[in-house]
C-alpha positions as CSV (number, residue, x, y, z in Angstrom):
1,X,5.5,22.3,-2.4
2,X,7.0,23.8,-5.5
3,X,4.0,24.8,-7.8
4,X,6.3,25.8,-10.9
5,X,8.0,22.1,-11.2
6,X,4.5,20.4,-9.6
7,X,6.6,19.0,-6.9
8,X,4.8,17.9,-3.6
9,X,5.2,16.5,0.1
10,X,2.2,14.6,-0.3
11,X,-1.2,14.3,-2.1
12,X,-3.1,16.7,0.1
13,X,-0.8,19.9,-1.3
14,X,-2.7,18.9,-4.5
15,X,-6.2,20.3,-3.3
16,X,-7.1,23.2,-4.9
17,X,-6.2,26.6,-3.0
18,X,-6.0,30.4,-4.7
19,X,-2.2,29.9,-5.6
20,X,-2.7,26.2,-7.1
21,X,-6.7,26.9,-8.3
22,X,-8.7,23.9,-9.9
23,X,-9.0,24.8,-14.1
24,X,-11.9,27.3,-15.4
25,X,-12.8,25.6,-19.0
26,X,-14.8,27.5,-21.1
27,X,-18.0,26.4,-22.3
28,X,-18.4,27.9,-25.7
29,X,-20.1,25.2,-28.0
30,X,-22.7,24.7,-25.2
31,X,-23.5,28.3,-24.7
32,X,-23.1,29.9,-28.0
33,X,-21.9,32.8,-29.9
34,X,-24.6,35.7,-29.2
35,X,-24.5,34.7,-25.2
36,X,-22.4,35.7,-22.3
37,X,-19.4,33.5,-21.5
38,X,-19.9,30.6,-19.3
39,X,-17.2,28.4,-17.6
40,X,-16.9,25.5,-15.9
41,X,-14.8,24.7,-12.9
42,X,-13.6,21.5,-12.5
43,X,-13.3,20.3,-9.3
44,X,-12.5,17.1,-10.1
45,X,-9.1,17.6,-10.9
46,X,-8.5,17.8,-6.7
47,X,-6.6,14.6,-6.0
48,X,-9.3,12.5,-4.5
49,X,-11.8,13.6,-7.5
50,X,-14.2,16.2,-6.2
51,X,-15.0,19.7,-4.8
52,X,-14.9,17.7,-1.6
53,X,-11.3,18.0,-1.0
54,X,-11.6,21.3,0.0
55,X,-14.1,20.4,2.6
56,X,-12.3,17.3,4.1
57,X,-9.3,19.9,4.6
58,X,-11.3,22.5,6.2
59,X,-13.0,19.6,8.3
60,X,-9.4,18.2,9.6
61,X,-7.9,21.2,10.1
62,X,-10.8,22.1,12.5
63,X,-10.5,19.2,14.1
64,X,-6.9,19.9,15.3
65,X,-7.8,23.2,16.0
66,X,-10.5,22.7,18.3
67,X,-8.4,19.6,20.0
68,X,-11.6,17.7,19.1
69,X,-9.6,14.5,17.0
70,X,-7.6,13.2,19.8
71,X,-7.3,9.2,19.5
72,X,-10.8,9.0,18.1
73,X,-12.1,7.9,14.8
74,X,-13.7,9.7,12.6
75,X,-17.2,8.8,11.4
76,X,-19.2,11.0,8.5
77,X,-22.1,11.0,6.5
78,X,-21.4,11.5,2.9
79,X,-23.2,11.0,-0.6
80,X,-19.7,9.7,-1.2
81,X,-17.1,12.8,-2.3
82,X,-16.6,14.3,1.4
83,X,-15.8,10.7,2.9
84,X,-13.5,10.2,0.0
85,X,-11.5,13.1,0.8
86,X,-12.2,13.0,4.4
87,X,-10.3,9.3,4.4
88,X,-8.1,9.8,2.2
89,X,-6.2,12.9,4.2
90,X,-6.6,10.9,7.4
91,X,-5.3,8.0,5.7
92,X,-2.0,10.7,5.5
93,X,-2.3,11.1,9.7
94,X,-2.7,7.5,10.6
95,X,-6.5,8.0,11.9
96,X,-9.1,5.7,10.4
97,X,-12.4,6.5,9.1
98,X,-15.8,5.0,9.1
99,X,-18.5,6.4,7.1
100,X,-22.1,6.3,7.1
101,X,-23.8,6.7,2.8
102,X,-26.8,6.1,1.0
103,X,-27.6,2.4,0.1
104,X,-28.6,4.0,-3.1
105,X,-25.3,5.7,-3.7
106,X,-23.0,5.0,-6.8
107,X,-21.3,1.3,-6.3
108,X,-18.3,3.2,-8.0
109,X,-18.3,5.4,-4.7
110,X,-18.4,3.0,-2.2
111,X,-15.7,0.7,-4.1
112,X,-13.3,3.4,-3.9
113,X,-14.5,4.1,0.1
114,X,-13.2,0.5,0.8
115,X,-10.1,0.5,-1.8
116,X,-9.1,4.2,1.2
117,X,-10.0,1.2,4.1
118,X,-12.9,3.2,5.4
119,X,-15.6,1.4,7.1
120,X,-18.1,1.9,4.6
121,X,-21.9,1.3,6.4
122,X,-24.1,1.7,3.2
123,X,-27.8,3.2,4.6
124,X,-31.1,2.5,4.1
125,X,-33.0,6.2,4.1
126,X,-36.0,5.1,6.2
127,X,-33.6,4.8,9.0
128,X,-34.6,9.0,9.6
129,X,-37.9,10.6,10.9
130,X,-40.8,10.9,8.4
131,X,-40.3,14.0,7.8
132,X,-36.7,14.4,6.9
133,X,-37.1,10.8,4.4
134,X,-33.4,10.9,3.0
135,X,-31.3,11.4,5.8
136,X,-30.9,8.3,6.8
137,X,-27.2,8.0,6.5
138,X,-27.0,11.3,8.7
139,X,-28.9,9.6,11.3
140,X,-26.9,6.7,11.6
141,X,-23.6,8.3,11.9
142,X,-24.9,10.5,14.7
143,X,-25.5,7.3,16.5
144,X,-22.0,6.3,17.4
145,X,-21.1,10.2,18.8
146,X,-24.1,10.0,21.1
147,X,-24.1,6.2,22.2
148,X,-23.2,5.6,25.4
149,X,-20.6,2.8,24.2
150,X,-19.1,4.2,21.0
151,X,-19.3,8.1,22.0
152,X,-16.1,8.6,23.3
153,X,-14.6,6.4,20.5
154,X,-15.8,8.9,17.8
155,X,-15.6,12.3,16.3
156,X,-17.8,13.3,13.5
157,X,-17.2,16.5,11.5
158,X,-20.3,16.8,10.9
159,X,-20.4,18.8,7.2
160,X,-23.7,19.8,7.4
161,X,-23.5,22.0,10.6
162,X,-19.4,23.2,10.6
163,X,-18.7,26.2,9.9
164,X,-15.3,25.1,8.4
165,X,-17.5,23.9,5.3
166,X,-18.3,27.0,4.7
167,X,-14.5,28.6,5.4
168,X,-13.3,25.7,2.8
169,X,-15.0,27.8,0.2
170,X,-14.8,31.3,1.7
171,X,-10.8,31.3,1.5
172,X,-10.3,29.5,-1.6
173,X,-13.2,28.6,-4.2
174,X,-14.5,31.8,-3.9
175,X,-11.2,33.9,-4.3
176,X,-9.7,31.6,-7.2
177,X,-13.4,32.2,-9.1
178,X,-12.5,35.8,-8.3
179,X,-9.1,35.8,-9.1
180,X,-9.1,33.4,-12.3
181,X,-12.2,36.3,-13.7
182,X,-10.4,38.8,-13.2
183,X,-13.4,40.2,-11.1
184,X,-15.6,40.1,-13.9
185,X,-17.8,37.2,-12.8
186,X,-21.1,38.1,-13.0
187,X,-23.2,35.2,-12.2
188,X,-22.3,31.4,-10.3
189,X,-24.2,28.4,-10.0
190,X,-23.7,26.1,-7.6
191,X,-26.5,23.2,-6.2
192,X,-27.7,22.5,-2.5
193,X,-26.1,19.8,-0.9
194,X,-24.5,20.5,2.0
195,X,-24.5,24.2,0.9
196,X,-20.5,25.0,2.2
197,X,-19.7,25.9,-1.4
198,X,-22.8,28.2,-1.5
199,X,-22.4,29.5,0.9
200,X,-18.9,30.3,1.1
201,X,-18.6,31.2,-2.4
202,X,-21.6,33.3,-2.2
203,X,-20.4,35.3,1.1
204,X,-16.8,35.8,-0.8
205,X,-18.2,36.9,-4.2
206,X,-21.3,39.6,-2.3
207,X,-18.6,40.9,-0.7
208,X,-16.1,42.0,-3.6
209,X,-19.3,42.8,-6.2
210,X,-23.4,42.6,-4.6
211,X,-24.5,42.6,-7.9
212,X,-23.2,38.8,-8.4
213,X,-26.1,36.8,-8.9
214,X,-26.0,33.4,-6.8
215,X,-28.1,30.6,-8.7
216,X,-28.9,27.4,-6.3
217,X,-29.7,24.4,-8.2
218,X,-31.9,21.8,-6.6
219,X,-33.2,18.2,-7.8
220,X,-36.8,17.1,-7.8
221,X,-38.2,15.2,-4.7
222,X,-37.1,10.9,-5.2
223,X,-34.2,12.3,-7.7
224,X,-30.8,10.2,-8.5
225,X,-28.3,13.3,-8.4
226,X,-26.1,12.3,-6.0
227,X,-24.5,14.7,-3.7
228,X,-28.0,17.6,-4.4
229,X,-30.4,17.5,-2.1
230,X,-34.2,18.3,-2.2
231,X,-35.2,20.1,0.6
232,X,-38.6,18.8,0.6
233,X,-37.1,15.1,1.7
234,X,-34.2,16.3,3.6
235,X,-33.5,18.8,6.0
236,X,-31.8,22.3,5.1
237,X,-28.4,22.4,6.3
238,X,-28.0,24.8,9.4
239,X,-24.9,26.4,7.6
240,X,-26.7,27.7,4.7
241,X,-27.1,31.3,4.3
242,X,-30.1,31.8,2.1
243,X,-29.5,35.4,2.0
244,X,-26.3,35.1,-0.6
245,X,-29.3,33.2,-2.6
246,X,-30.6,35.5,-5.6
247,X,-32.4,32.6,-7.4
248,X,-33.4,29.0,-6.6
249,X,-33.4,26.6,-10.4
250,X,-35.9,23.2,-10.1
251,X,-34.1,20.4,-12.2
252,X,-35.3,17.1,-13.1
253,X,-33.0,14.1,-13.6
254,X,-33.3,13.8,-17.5
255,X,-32.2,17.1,-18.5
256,X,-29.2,16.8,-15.9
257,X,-28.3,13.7,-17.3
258,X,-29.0,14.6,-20.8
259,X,-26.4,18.1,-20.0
260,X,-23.7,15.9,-18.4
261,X,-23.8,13.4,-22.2
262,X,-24.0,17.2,-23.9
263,X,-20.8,18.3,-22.4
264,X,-19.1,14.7,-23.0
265,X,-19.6,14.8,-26.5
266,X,-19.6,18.5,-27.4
267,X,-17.2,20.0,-24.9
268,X,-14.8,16.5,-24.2
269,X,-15.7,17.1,-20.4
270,X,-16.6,13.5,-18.3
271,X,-18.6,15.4,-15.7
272,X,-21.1,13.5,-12.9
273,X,-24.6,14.2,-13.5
274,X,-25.0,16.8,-10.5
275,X,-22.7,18.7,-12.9
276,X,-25.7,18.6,-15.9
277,X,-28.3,19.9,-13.6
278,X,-25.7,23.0,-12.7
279,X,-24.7,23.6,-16.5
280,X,-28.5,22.8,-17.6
281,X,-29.7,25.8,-14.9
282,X,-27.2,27.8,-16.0
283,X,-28.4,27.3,-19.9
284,X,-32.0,28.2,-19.0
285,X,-30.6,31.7,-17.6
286,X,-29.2,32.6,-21.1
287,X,-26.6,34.7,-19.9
288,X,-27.0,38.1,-22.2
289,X,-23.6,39.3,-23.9
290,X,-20.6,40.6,-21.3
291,X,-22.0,38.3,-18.6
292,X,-19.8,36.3,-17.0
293,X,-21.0,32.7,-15.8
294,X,-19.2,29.7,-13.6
295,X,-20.7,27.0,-13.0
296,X,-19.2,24.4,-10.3
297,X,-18.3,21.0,-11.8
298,X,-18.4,18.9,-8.4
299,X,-16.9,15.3,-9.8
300,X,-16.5,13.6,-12.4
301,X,-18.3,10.8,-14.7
302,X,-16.1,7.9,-13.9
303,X,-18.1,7.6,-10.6
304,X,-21.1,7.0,-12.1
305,X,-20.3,5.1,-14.7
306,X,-23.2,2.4,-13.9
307,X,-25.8,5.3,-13.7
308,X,-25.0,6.8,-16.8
309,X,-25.4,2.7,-18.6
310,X,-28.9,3.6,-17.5
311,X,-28.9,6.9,-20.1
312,X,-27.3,6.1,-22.7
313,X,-27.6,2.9,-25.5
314,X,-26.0,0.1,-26.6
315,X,-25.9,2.1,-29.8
316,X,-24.2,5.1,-27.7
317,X,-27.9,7.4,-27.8
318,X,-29.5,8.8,-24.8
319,X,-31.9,7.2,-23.9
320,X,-35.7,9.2,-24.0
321,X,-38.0,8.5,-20.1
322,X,-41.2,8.4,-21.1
């Protein structure tokens, strides 16, 4: 890898790390003169399009570690980002992929799944226990490492329960926010998903300042944010530390949406929409002068291109819900 002339062995040296960090773009015509200074980090510019990356990385490299990979294939429930990256870097070792998501889930997403080769098995969310009503895709994936016939054919890293989620975000996210702040970060917004970013990020950031304020952004119940989760309808990821958690932000799909056009037009960003609930959350803290705000931009619009035809017009205006 030669950073200086962006020279590389192979796609996977592209992921973002603290000596190659993914962009900080500030967002000044969002935030406003008389406010703090908030950034965005765009984590879509890691090579298979979201924060991901980092994860799938993390996952893989646990998986050799442990000697858990062997001959088996990998199977993984995703929202869409983490099986993205997770084929696309075992694509690289020759091990093939199958990969258990939402039948709800972007059509962009699960395109690109099968362009990687994955096994794509779109999932109905009734297929989980009452209680937990949007995990279906979770449920079905755990399926092949417990069946009797398909168990010993299968590994799954399972992102909401591996510790290397949370490492993923611990050794780099965390320290590149750090770094590319010069330690003046004062508050960073994040949403709950599988909550390895929040996690790590949060642990890293407590530990070099406590007075970092850690802002979790979650959707309403029935919501169409991909990759957020409600933890009314799903079940709280056992990785998540809820004591790096200084505030919890509600947000409802319109303003999210209506964010994500905001910083298209006025900022010349294509973000998805789980990146206009995080920006929207971090607009309602109104960040007082000398504060210093990041917001995570998970992925990018051009996955969601057939939600956002739902938002805006023919004539190019959001559209208003009633």
């Amino acid at each position: 890898m030669d950073l200086a002339r962006k020279v590389f062995d192979d796609v996977s040296e592209l992921i973002g790390s603290r000596e190659n960090p993914t962009p900080l773009v500030r967002l000044g015509r969002l935030q406003g003169a008389d406010r703090g200074t908030l950034y965005a980090k765009l984590e879509w510019m890691n090579p298979f399009g979201s924060i991901k990356d980092r994860t799938a990385r993390a996952l893989l490299e646990g998986l050799r570690r442990d000697g858990r990979l062997g001959d088996r294939r990998l199977v993984e429930p995703t929202s869409g980002n983490t099986g993205l990256a997770l084929t696309g870097l075992a694509n690289l070792a020759g091990v093939p992929c199958t990969i258990t998501i939402p039948s709800g889930a972007p059509a962009e997403k699960i395109a690109l799944l099968r362009l990687l080769g994955a096994e794509v098995w779109p999932t109905p969310d009734d297929l989980c226990p009452i209680d937990h009503p949007k995990d279906g895709a979770i449920a079905l994936a755990r399926t092949f490492v417990v069946g009797e016939s398909t168990r010993d054919r299968y590994v799954m890293p399972d992102q909401y329960s591996n510790a290397d989620n949370v490492r993923a975000h611990y050794e780099s996210t965390g320290p590149e926010i750090w770094d590319q702040t010069g330690g003046r970060v004062t508050h960073f917004f994040a949403g709950y998903g599988t909550c390895g970013t929040l996690t790590g990020v949060g642990r890293f950031l407590k530990e070099q300042n406590p007075a970092v304020r850690i802002v979790a952004i979650e959707p309403e119940k029935g919501h169409r944010l991909s990759g957020l989760k409600n933890f009314g309808e799903s079940k709280k990821p056992a990785i998540l530390d809820e004591r790096v958690i200084d505030e919890v932000v509600r947000v409802p799909d319109e303003p999210a949406y209506r964010t994500a056009i905001r910083l298209a037009r006025d900022e010349s960003l294509l973000v998805g929409p789980s990146t206009g609930a995080i920006v929207w959350a971090a607009l309602q803290a109104h960040l007082p002068p000398g504060a210093v705000g990041v917001c995570i931009s998970p992925d990018s619009a051009l996955k969601y291109a057939s939600f956002f035809q739902e938002w805006v017009g023919d004539d190019g205006q959001p559209q208003v819900t009633e």
